[in-house]
N, C-alpha and C positions, 0 to 999 in steps of 0.2 A: 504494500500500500504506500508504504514512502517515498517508493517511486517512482509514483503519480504526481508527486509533489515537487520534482526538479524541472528547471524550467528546459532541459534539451530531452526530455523526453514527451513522448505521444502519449496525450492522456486517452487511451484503451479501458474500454472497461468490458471485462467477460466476466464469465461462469465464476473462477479462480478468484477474482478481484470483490466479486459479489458472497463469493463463500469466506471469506477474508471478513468482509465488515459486517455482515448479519454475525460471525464468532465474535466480533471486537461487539457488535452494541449488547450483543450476550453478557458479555465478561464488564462491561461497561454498568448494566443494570444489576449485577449480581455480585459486585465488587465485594471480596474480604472486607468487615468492619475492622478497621483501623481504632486503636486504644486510645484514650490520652495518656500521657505520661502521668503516675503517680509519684509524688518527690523529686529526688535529684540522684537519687541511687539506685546502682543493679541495670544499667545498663548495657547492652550490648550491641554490638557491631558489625554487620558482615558486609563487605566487600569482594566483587571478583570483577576479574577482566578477563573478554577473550578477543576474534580476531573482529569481532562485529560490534563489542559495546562496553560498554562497563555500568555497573550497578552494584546498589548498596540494598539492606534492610537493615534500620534502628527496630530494634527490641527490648522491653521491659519486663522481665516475671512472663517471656514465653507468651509475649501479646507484640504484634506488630506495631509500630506506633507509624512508620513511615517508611517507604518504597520510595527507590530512586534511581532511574535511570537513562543513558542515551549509548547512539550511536556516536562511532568512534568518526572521527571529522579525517579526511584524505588523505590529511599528512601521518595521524596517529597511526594510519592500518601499515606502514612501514616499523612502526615502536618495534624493538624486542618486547618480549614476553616479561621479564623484569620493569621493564618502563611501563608496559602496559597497565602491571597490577599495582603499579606506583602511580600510576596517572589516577587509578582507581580512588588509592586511600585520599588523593588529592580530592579528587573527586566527591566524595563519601563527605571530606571533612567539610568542603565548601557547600554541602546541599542541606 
């Protein structure tokens, strides 16, 4: 679906593209409830990188508090693998 969204591509829309956003307004409507955070303690942290994106989840006491993620930008998808999941914690720490 992202695409669809660059400006030197043909916006196409088939079967594939249509199976795509009927699951996204699925998952859209049915979203995990997200926690508030209780306190300032018991935190936790996950981060990862691969060759398409990088993304975090904040956790408190095994409740989600917050998701976050993106695709990696043109220059990143040459990063080693060490830079990559470095670019992550950067990432994670600035979201």
């Amino acid at each position: 679906m992202t695409k669809l969204t660059q400006t030197k591509v043909e916006f196409a829309w088939g079967d594939k593209q249509e199976v795509v956003f009927q699951l996204l307004k699925q998952k859209l409507c049915s979203a995990p409830i997200l926690a508030l955070p209780e306190g300032s303690e018991d935190f936790i942290v996950y981060c990862d990188a691969s060759n398409k994106g990088l993304g975090a989840v904040l956790m408190q006491r095994e409740k989600v508090i917050l998701y976050a993620s993106r695709q990696l930008k043109i220059h990143e998808k040459n990063y080693t693998t060490h830079d990559l999941e470095l670019g992550a914690v950067v990432f994670t720490l600035k979201s």
